[in-house]
C-alpha positions in Angstrom: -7.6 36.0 -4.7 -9.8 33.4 -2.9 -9.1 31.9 0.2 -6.5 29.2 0.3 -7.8 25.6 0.1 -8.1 24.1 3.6 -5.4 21.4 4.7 -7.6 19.9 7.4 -10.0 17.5 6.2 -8.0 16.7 3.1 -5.3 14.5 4.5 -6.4 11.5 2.2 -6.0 13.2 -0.9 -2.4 14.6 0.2 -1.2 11.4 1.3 -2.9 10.0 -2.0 -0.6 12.4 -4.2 2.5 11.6 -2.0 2.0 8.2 -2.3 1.2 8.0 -6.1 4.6 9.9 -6.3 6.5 7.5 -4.1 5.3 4.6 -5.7 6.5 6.2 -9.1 9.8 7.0 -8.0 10.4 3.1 -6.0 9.0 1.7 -9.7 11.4 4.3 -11.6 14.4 3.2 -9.3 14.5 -0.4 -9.5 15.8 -1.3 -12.4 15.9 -5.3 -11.8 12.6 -6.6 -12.7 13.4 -9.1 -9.8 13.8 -6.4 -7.1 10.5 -4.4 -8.4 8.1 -7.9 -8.2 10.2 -8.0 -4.6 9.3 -4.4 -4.0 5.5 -4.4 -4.7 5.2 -7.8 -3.1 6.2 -6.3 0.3 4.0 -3.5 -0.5 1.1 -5.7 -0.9 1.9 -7.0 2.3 1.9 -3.9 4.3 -1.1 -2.4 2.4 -2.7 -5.8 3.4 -1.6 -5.4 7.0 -3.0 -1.3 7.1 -5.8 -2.4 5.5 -6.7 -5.6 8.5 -5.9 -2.7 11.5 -8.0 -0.2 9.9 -11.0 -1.8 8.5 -12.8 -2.0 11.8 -11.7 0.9 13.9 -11.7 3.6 11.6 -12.9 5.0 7.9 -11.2 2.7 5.5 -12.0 4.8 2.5 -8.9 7.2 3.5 -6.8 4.3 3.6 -8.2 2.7 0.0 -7.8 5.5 -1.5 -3.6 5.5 -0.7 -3.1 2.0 -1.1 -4.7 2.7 -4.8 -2.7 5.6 -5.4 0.6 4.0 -4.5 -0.3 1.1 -6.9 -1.1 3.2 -9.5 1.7 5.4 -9.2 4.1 2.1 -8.9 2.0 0.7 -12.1 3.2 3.7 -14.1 6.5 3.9 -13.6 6.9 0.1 -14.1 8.7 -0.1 -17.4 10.6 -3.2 -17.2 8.0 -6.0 -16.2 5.0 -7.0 -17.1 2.4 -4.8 -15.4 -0.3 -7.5 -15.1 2.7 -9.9 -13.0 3.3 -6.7 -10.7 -0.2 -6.1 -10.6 -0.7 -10.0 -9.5 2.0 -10.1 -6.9 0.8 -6.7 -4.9 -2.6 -8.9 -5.0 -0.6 -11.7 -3.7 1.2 -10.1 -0.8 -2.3 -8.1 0.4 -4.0 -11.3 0.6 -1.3 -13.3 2.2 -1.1 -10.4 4.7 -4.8 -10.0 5.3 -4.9 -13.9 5.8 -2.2 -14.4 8.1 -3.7 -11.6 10.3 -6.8 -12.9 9.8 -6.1 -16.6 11.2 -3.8 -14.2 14.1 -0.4 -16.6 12.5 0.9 -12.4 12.3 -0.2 -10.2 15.5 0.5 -7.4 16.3 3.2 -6.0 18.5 0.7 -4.2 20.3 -1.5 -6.8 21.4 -1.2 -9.0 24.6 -0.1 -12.4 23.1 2.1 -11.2 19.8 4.5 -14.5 21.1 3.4 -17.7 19.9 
């Protein structure tokens, strides 16, 4: 037997499969095609947020590489919408996020003027 593959290091791709299986089971679990555009929309939006915090402090790659596995994960469970409109609104919601933290409308919590 070889030695056991090493955990440490590899926290991307475990969060990437845990993720991809998440996204699955949220797309599998809303059956309202209303409530799964609602879903990935406020995905978007947090994926857009993660992505604006991480971008400059740290490797983003990490964090690409789950926001891509949850949509793809979401994307094939989706069975009762169009994949292309849930596709669109996750695009949506990460833009509108990355925008309104861009032109600091959304701050965050953490910082010294989050009231505006």
């Amino acid at each position: 037997m070889g030695k056991p593959l090493p955990i440490r290091g590899r926290y991307a791709e475990i969060l990437a499969g845990i993720f991809l299986f998440l996204g699955f089971i949220i797309s599998t679990s809303t059956v309202n095609p209303v409530f799964g555009v609602i879903s990935i929309f406020i995905a978007g939006f947090i994926a857009g947020r993660v992505y604006f915090f991480k971008h400059k402090k740290s490797p983003i790659l990490p964090s690409l590489i789950v926001i891509v596995a949850f949509i793809v994960g979401f994307l094939m469970g989706n069975i009762w919408s169009s994949r292309l409109v849930v596709f669109l609104f996750f695009v949506f919601g990460f833009g509108l996020s990355y925008w309104l933290y861009m032109k600091k409308i959304l701050v965050s919590f953490k910082s010294e003027n989050f009231l505006k």
